[in-house]
C-alpha positions in Angstrom: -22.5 17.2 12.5 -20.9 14.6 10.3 -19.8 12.6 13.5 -23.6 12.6 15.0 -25.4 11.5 11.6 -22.8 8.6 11.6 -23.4 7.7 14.6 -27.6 7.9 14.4 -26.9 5.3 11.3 -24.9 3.1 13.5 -27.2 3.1 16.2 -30.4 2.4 13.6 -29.0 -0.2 12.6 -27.7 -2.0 15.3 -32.2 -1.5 16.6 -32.9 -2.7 13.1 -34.2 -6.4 14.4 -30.8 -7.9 13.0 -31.0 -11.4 14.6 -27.6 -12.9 16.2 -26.1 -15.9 14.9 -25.8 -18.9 17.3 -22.4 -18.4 18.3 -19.5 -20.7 19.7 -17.8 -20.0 22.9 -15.2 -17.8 23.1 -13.3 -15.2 25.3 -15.1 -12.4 27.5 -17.8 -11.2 25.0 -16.9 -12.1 21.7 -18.6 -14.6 19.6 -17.7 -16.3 16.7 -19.8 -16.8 13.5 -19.2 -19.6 11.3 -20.4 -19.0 7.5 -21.8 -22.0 6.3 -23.5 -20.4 3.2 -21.7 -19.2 0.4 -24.9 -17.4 -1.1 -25.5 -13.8 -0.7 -29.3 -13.8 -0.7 -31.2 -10.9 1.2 -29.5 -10.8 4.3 -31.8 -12.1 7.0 -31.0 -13.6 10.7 -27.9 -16.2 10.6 -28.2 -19.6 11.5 -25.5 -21.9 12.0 -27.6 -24.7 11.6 -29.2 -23.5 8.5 -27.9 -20.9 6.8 -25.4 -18.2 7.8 -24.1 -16.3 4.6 -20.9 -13.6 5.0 -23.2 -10.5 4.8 -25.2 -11.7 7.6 -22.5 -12.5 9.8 -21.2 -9.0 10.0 -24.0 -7.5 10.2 -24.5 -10.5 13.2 -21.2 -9.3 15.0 -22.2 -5.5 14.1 -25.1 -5.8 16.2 -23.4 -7.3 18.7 -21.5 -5.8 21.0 -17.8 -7.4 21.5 -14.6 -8.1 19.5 -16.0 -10.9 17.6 -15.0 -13.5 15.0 -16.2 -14.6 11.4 -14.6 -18.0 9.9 -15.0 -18.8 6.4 -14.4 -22.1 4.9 -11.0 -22.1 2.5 -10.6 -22.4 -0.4 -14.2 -20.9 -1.3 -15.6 -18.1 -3.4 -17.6 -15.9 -1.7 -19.5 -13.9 -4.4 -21.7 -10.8 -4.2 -25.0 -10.5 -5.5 -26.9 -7.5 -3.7 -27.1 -4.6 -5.5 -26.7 -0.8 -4.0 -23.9 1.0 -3.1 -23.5 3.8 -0.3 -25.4 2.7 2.5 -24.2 1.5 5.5 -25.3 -1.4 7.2 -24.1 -4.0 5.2 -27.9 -5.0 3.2 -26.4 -4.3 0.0 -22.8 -3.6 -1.6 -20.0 -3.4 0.4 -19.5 -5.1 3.8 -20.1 -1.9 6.3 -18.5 -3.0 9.4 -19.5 -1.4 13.2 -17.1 -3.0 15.6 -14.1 -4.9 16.0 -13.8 -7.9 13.9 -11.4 -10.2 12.9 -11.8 -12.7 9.3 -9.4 -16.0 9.4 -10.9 -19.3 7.5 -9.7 -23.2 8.0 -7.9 -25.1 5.7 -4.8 -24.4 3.9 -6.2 -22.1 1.3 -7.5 -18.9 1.2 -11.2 -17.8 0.9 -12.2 -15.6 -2.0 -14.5 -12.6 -1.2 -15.2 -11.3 -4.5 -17.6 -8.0 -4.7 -18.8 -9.2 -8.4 -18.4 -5.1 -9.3 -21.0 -4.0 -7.5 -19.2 -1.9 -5.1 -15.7 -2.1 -2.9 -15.2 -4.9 -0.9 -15.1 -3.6 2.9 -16.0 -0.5 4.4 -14.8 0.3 8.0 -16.9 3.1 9.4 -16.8 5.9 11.6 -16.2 5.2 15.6 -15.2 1.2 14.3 -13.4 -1.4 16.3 -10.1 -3.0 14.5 -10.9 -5.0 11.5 -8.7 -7.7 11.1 -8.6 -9.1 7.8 -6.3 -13.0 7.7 -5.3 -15.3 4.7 -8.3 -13.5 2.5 -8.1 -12.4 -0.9 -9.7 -9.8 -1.6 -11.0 -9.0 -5.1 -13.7 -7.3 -7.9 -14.3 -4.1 -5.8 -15.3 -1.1 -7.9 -16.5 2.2 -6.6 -17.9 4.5 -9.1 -17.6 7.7 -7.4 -16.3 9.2 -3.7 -13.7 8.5 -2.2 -12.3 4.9 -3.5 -10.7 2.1 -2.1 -11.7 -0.6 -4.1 -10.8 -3.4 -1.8 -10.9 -1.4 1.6 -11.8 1.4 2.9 -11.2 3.3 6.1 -13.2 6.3 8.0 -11.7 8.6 10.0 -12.2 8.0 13.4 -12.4 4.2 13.6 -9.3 2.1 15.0 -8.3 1.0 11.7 -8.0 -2.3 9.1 -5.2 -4.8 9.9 -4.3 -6.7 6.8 -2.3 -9.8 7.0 -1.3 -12.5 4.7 -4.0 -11.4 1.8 -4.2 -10.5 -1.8 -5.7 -7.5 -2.8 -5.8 -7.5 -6.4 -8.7 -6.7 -9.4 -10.0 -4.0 -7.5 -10.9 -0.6 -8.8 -12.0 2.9 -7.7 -12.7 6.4 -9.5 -11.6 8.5 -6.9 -8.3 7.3 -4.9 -6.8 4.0 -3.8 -7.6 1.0 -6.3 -6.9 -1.2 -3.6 -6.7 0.4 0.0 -7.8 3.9 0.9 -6.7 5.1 4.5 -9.1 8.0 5.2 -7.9 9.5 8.7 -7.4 6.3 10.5 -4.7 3.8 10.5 -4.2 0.9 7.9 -1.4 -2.0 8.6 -0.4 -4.4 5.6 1.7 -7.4 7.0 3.2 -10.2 4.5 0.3 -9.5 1.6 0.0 -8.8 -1.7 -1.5 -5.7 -3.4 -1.7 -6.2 -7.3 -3.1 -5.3 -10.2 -5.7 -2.2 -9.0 -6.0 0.5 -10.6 -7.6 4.2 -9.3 -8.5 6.4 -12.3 -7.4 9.2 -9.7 -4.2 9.1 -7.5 -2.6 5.8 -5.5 -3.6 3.0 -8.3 -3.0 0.8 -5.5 -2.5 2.4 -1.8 -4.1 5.9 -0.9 -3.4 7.5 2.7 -4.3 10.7 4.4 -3.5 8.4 7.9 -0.8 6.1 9.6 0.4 3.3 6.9 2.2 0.3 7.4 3.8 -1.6 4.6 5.8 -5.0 5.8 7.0 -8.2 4.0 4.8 -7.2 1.1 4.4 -7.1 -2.5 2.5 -3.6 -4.2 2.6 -4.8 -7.8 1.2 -4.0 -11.5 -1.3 -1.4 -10.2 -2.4 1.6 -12.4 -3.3 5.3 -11.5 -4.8 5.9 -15.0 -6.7 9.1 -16.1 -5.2 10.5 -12.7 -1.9 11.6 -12.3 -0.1 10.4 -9.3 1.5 7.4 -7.4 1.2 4.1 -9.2 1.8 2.1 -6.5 1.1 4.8 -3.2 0.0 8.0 -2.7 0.5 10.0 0.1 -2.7 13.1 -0.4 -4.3 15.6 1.6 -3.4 16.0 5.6 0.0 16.6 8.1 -1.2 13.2 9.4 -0.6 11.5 6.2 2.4 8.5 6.9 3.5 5.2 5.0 6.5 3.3 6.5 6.9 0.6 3.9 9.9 -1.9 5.2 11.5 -5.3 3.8 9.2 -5.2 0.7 9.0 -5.0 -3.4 7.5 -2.4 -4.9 7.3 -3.3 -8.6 5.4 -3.1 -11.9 3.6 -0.2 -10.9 2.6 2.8 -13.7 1.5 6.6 -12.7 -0.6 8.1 -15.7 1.2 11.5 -14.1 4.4 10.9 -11.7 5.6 9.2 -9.4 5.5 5.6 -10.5 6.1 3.8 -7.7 5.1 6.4 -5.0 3.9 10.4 -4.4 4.2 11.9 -1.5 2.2 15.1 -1.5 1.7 15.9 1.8 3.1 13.2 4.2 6.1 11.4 5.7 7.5 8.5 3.4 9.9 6.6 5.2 11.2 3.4 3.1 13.9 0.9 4.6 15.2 -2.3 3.2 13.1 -2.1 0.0 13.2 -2.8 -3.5 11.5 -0.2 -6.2 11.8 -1.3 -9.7 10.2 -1.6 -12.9 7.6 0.9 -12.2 7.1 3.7 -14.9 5.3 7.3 -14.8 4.7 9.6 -18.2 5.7 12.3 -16.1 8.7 12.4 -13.6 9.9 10.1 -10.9 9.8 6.9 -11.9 10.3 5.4 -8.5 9.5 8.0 -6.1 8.0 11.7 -6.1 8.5 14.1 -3.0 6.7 16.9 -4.1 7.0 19.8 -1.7 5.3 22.7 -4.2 2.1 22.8 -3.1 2.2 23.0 0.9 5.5 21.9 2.0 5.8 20.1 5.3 6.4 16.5 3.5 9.2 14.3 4.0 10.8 11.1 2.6 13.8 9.2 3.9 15.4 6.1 2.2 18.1 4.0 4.1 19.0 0.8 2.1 16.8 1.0 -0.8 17.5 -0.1 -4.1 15.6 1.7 -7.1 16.6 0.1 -10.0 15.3 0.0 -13.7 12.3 2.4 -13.2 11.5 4.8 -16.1 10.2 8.3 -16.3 8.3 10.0 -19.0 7.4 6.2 -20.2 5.3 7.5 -23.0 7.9 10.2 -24.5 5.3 12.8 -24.5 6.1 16.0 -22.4 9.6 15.6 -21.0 9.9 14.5 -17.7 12.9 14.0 -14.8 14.2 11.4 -12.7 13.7 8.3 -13.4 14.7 6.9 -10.2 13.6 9.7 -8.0 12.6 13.3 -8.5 12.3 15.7 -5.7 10.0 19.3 -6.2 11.1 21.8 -4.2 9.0 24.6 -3.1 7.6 27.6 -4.5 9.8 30.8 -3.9 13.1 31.0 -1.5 15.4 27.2 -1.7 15.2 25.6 1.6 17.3 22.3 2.7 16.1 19.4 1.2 13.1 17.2 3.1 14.5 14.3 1.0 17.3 12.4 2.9 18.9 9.4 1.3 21.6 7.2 2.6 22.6 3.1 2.4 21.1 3.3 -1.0 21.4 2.2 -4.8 20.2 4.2 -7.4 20.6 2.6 -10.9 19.9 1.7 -14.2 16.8 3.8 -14.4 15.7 5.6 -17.5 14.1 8.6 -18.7 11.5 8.8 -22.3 12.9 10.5 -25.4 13.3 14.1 -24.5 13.4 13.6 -20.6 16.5 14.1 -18.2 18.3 12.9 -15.6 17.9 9.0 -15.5 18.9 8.1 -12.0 17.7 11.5 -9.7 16.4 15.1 -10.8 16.5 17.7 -7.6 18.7 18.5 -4.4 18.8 15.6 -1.8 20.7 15.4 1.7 22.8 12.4 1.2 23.5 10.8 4.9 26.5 9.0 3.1 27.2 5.9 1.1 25.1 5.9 -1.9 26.0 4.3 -5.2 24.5 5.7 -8.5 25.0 4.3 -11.8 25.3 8.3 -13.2 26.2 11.3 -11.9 23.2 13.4 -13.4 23.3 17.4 -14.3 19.7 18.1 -12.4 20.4 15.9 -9.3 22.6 17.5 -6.3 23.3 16.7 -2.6 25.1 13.7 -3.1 28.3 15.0 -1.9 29.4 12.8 1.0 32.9 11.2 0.7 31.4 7.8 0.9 29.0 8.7 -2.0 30.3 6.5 -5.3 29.3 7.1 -9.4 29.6 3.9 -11.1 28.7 3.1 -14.5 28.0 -1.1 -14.1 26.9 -1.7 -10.2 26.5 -5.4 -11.4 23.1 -6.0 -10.9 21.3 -9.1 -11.4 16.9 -9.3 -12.1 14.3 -9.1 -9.7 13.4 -12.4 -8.8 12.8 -14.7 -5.4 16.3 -14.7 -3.9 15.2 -16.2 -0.8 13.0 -14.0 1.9 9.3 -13.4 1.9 9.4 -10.5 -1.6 11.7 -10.7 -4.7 14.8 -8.9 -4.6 17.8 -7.5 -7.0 20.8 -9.2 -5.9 24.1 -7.9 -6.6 26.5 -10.0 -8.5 30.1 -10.9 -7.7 32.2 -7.8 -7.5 29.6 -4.8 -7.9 30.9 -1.8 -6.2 27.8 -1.8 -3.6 29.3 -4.8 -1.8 31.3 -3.5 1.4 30.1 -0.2 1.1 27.4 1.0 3.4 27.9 2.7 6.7 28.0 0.0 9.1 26.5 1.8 11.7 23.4 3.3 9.9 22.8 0.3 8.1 19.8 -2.1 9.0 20.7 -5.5 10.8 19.3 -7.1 8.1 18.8 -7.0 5.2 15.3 -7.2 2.9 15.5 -10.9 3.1 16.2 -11.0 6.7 19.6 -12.2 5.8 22.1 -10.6 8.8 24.9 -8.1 7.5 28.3 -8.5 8.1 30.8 -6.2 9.3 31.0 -4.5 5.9 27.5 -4.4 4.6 26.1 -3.9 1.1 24.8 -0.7 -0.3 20.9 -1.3 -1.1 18.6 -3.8 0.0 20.2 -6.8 -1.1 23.5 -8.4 1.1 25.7 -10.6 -1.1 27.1 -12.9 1.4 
């Protein structure tokens, strides 16, 4: 039923008498809309000789049918000022969009599409083409109540939001994802940045129930506040629930609950050449949570991650465990572990006054050649012959070492260097610097 009344408000509003913008040439049936108007007046017809603001360009290409094409002009703000959240056809609040679309701009610098508070950003709807979002940044979403998403949001059903080379930061929601939420269809995140949101419910900035994508990207200072999960990510609610998050930093980020950097509730967290530190939860897990209590069928598998310097129970109320990582098992008979952990440093992280376990709390399946910095009383599993305990892995900051994100490099003579599993490590490490023979433990290869 849900379906069909989403799909009568699609189909008003492509009859509404939206008037097509004067469009360039371009392949099969796709046009191309050129914003010349930075204004967001009542959206009427757009003109590309006269006046052709953002808002009425997509509703333009929504009424049209075809994979079309906005540009907007870099370097600009594009501010909104119309009122009224929760409908859907792009008059008011956020930008609703029907169809695939793709956003780029000229010039060197991005554009600025600011929603001013007044709602989130973008909205792709049910039974939507791809959006494809290019060299935007995206910022001053706030959704007061729903489902969040402060920058973007997704409906299940539609083909999903491609994200590439953007910021998403300032953005804010009550319910989940401060910057992105992923509701039941697929989100991609390609060489962005996702900073500073915050969600005053789980995933301060990233929420998915869908397929996620994290590559070449930064997920940064973002805040789940009054709720309790996954600073950075959460992973909430459905089997279909996924977030591969590869070659990028993860840093900064604080859980009001656990799991600073991420939660995985119900889902499959697969991490690879990544770097979590700095993030901080008041309960446990400072890096990562894979909490299998509650239904069980989650997952998370690390191959040459480093998870340095993150701290559980920040605010030394309550206790709290692991401040690298934490694993919750489930409720009644002990099963094997659905956290698997191999090529990977775990180090230097902290717990608050009256928590345990700095480094790992739970049982883990080690696939071999791990390095932690302590050899903790609640953390079990890493058994394998080629799994090391040492107090000083010689670590240096998080900072630009070369590559697209900042990295931790490992200073002359740490015991990491030389001791990964040559034939499970990746080719390369987060940098996209090639490993040698004997590659490093963690994300970072010393060559």
């Amino acid at each position: 039923m849900g379906d069909a009344i989403e799909l009568g408000r699609r189909i008003a509003a492509a009859s509404a008498g939206v008037a097509l913008c004067l469009a360039f040439a371009a392949p099969a049936t796709a046009k191309t809309y050129v914003v010349n108007s930075r204004s967001d007046h009542v959206p009427a017809s757009c003109s590309q000789r006269h006046d052709c603001t953002l808002r009425e360009a997509v509703r333009a290409a929504n009424a049209h049918s075809g994979g079309d094409k906005i540009v907007l002009e870099g370097g600009r703000v594009y501010k909104f000022a119309q009122a009224g959240a929760g409908e859907d056809a792009a008059m008011t609040g956020d930008l609703d969009t029907t169809g695939a679309l793709k956003i780029v701009h000229t010039g060197a610098h991005r554009p600025v599409i600011d929603a001013n508070g007044l709602d989130r950003v973008f909205h792709a709807q049910f039974f939507a083409g791809k959006l494809s979002l290019n060299g935007l940044v995206i910022r001053g979403g706030n959704v007061g109540g729903g489902f969040g998403g402060g920058g973007v949001e997704t409906d299940g059903g539609g083909a999903g939001v491609d994200i590439r080379d953007c910021i998403l930061a300032h953005n804010q929601a009550v319910a989940g994802g401060g910057g992105v939420l992923a509701n039941g269809s697929q989100v991609t995140i390609v060489s962005s940045r996702v900073e500073h949101n915050t969600s005053g419910s789980d995933g301060g900035g990233l929420w998915t129930n869908a397929p996620m994508k994290v590559d070449r990207s930064t997920v940064k200072g973002n805040h789940s506040t009054a709720g309790p999960f996954g600073g950075g990510a959460a992973l909430i609610g459905g089997a279909g629930s996924s977030l591969l998050v590869t070659r990028s930093t993860v840093n900064g980020n604080t859980a009001a609950g656990s799991g600073g950097a991420f939660y995985n509730d119900v889902g499959q967290l697969t991490v690879r050449n990544s770097t979590l530190s700095g993030n901080r939860a008041n309960g446990s897990g400072g890096g990562i949570v894979n909490d299998e209590s509650a239904f069980g069928g989650n997952f998370t598998k690390l191959n040459d991650v480093t998870i340095v310097r993150n701290q559980a129970n920040a605010d030394g109320i309550g206790g709290g465990v692991g401040g690298g990582m934490t694993r919750i098992p489930p409720f009644g008979p002990p099963v094997p572990s659905a956290t698997q952990v191999e090529n990977s440093l775990i180090a230097l992280n902290t717990v608050g006054a009256g928590g345990a376990d700095p480094n790992c709390n739970g049982s883990f399946d080690s696939g071999g050649h791990n390095l932690r910095s302590t050899s903790d009383p609640g953390c079990s599993g890493f058994a394998a012959a080629t799994d090391l305990v040492r107090a000083n892995p010689r670590l240096g900051g998080l900072k630009s070492n070369g590559g697209a994100t900042k990295t931790v490099a490992l200073l002359r003579h740490s015991p990491a260097i030389g001791h990964a599993g040559k034939a499970t490590s990746e080719k390369r490490d987060q940098r996209g610097v090639m490993r040698d023979a004997d590659p490093d433990i963690g994300a970072f290869e010393r060559r």
